[in-house]
N, C-alpha and C positions, 0 to 999 in steps of 0.2 A: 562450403555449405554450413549455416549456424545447425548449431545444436541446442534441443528443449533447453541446455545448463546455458548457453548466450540467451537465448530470448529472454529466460528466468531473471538471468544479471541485468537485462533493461528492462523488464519491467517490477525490477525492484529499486532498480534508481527510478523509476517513476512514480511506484506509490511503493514505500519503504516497507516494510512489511513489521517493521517498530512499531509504525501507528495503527496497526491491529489493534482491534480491542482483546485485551487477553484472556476471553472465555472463546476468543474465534479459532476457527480450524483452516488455517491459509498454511499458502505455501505449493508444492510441489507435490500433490495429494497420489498421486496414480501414475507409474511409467516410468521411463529410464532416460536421465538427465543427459546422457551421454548417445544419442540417439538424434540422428539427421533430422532437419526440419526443411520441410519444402513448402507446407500448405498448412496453414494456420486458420483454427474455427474459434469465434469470440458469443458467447450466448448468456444470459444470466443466468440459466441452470440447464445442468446437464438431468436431459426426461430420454426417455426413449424415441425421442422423434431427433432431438439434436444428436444424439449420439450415430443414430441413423444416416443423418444427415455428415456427420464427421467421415464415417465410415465411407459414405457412397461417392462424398466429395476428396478423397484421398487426405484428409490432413492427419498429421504426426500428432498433432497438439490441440487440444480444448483449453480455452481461457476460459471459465467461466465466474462470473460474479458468485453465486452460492457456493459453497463447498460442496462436495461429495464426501459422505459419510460421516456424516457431524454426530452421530450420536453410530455409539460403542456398536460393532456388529460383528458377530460370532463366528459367521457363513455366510458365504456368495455362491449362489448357487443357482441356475436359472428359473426355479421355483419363488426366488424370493425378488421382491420389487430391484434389490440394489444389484442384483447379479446379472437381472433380464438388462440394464443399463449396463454395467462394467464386463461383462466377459465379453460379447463382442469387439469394447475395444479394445481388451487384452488382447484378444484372436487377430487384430487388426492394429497392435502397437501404436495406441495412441495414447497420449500421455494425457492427462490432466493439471490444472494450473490453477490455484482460487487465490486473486488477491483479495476478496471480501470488502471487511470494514478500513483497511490501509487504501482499498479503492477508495471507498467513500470518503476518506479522511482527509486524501492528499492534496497537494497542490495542481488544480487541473483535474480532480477525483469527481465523484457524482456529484456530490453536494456543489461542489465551486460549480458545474455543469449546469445545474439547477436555479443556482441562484445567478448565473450569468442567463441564462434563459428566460428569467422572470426580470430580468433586466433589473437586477440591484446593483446599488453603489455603496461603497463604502462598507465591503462583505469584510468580516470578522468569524473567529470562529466561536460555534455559541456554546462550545464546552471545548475553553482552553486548558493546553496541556503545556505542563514544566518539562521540560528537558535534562535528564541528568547526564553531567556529560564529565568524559576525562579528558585529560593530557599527556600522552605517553611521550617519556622523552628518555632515546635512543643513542648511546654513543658506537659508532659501526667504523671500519676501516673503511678505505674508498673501494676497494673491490666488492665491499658487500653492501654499499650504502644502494645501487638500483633494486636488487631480490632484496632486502629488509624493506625498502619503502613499497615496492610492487607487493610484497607479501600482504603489506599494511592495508593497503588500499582495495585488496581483494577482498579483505579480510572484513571491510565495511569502515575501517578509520580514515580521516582526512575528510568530511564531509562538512561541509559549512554552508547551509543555506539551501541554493541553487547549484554550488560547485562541489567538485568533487576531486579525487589527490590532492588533496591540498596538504601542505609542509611549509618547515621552516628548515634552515640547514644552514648548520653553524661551521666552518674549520677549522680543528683545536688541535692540541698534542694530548695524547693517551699515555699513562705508563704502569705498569705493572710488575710482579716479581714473580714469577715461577716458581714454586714448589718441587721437591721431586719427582708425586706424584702426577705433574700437569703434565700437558700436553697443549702448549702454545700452538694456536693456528698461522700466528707470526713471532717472528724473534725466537730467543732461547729463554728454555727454565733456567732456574739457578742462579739467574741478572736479572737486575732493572733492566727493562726496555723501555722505551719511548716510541709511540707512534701515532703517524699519522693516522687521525678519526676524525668524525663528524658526528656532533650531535645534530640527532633528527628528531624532530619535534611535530608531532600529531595528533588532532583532535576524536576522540573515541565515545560513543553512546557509550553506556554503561550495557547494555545488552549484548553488546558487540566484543568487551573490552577482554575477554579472558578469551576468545578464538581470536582475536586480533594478536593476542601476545604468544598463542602457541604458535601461530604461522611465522612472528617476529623470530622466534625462536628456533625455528626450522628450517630459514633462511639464514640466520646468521653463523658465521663460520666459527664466530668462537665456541669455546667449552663454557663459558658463562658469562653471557651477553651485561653488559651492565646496564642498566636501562631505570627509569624513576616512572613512577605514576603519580598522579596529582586528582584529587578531585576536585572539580572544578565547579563556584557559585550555579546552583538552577537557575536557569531562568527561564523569561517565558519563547517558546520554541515559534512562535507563528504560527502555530498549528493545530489541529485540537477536530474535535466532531462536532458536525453539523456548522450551520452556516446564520449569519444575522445579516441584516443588509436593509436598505432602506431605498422603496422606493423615489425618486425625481418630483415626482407630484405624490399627495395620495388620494388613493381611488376610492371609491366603494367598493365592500367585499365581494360583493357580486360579481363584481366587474375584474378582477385578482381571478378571481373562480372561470371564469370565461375567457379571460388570459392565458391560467393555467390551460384550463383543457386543448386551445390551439397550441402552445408550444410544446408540450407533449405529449399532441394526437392519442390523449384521452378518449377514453365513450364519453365519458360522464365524468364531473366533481362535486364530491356533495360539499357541503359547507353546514360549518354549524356557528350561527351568531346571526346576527342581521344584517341580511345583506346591503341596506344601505350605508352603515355605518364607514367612516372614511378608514384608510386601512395605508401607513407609511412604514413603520417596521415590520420584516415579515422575518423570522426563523423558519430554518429547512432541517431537515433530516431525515434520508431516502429513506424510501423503503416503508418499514410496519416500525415508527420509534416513539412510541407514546409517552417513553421513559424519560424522553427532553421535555416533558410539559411544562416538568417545573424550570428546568434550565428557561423554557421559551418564557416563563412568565415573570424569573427572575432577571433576563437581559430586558423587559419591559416590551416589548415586543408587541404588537397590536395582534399580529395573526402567527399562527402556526402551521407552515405549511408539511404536510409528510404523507408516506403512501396510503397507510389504514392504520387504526386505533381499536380498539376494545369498547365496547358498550357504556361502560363505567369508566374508563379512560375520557371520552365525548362528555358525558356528564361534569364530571373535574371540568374540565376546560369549560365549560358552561357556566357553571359554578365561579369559579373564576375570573369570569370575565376577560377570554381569551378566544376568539374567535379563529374556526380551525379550516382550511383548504385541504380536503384529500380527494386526492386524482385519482388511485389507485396503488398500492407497490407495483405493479408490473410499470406504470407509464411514468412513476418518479426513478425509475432505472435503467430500465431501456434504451434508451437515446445514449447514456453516456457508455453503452456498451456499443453500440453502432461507432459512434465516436472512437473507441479504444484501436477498432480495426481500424479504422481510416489510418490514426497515431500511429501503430504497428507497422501498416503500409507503406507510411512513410519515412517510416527508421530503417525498413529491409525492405525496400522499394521490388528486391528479384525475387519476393516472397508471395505467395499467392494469400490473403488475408484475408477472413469475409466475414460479416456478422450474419449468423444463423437467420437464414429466408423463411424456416419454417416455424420459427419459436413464435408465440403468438400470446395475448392475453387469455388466464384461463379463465376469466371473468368477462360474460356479455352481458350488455346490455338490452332491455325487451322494452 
């Protein structure tokens, strides 16, 4: 049977929790990582209706897109909004899980969701990100060369791309001299030795690189592991927030607006610009991200698509001569949280999986 700590480990190879934006509160928010998983609930926020709904459908676990408890709190207690939500499922041992903005970010995240829905080509990201990354290179005996690299890999190093454990592994001769004071894990103090090792060679984020080296460390059998780091040129990682992409033909805005609304069963989408004007570059960024405006009008972009904006936010873009689609936050998020349990489903098929039946938009339309 997986546990909350396996599910966490895939869906952090799926949306990494690196491309967080770093004012976010992701990660492993509420519950005990070491705790069975049978029944899995996926929602974009945890309200007292999903919580309810976790509870009455037995799941161990809440994904959910919003965090829980994003801003400082003192007291949980049933008197207060976040306690009337979290002690029940303390009382009911259910964990929570927010990948956030690494959701949005990743490959296969809301925004790619979005902009494959709106049927773009040629998707880029509209606020790329550099990568800073190292090279840890490892000289190990062969009895320790599987726990150093297994340590490594747990650790978050060896990741390249789409792949993961990735290594290079060399077969050399080791030698050394003993001190009085030592204590050889192979050979004798007091003599050269010479021995069989392997340099092992691994690529490390820079986020990752000082728990990737104590787990190296804790794995390996010697008293002082010899090992190099290297930093390694930036460069651009593929990856980044929100999304640019270009429609096949282009429409009129109206028509982008009326598109939107059927592919993510929308009420409504307002739009701000003229709707006849033809509309071929669209930028995405789920959710309420008004803060891309300039990014959208600096990738040159004809439309801006996102969930909701600000008063004065709409004005800018008007100003600007930047025409805007918003559907709503709930309907530019939703689908790819539907989407996430299907994914989950599919990785832990004897998992019962489900996106929350009862979460719903808190905005109607009259």
């Amino acid at each position: 049977m997986p546990t909350v700590g396996m599910m966490i480990a895939a869906l952090n190879r799926f949306a990494p929790l690196e491309l967080a934006t770093e004012w976010d509160n992701v990660g492993l928010l509420f519950g005990d990582s070491n705790a069975e998983v049978q029944r899995v609930l996926t929602c974009l926020t945890v309200t007292e209706e999903t919580a309810a709904e976790a509870i009455e459908g037995g799941a161990q676990l809440i994904v959910t897109h919003h965090p829980i408890l994003f801003r400082g709190t003192k007291r949980l207690t049933l008197s207060s909004p976040e306690g009337k939500q979290l002690w029940p499922l303390a009382r009911a041992g259910v964990a929570i899980y927010s990948p956030h903005t690494s959701f949005d970010n990743c490959t296969g995240g809301i925004n790619d969701s979005l902009a494959k829905r709106m049927e773009l080509t040629e998707v880029q990201p509209l606020r790329s990100k550099t990568r800073s990354q190292f090279k840890i290179v490892i000289f190990t005996p062969d009895g320790d060369l599987a726990k150093v690299s297994n340590a490594l890999f747990e650790a978050g190093a060896g990741i390249i791309g789409q792949y993961r454990e990735c290594s290079y592994r060399i077969a050399g001769t080791g030698t050394f001299f003993g001190s009085d004071a030592s204590n050889p894990a192979v050979g004798q103090k007091g003599r050269r030795e010479e021995v069989s090792e392997w340099r092992l060679e691994v690529v490390c984020p820079e986020n990752r690189l000082e728990s990737a080296l104590r787990a190296m460390r804790a794995a390996h059998s010697y008293e002082e592991p010899a090992y190099d780091v290297y930093q390694l040129r930036p460069s651009a990682s593929g990856i980044g927030e929100g999304r640019i992409g270009r429609l096949v033909n282009p429409i009129p805005l109206a028509e982008v607006g009326s598109h939107a609304k059927r592919v993510l069963n929308a009420e409504a989408v307002q739009i701000v610009g003229d709707g006849t004007r033809k509309i071929e570059h669209i930028a995405i960024a789920c959710g309420a991200a008004g803060e891309f405006l300039s990014d959208a009008v600096r990738a040159k972009a004809d439309a801006f698509l996102t969930g909701e904006m600000r008063f004065h936010e709409l004005l800018a873009a008007k100003s600007q001569g930047m025409a805007l689609i918003l559907p709503g936050h709930y309907a530019t998020e939703r689908p790819a949280i539907e989407e996430l349990a299907v994914k989950l489903g599919e990785e832990w098929p004897g998992l019962a999986i489900w996106a929350s039946r009862r979460e719903c938009d808190p905005v109607t339309t009259i």
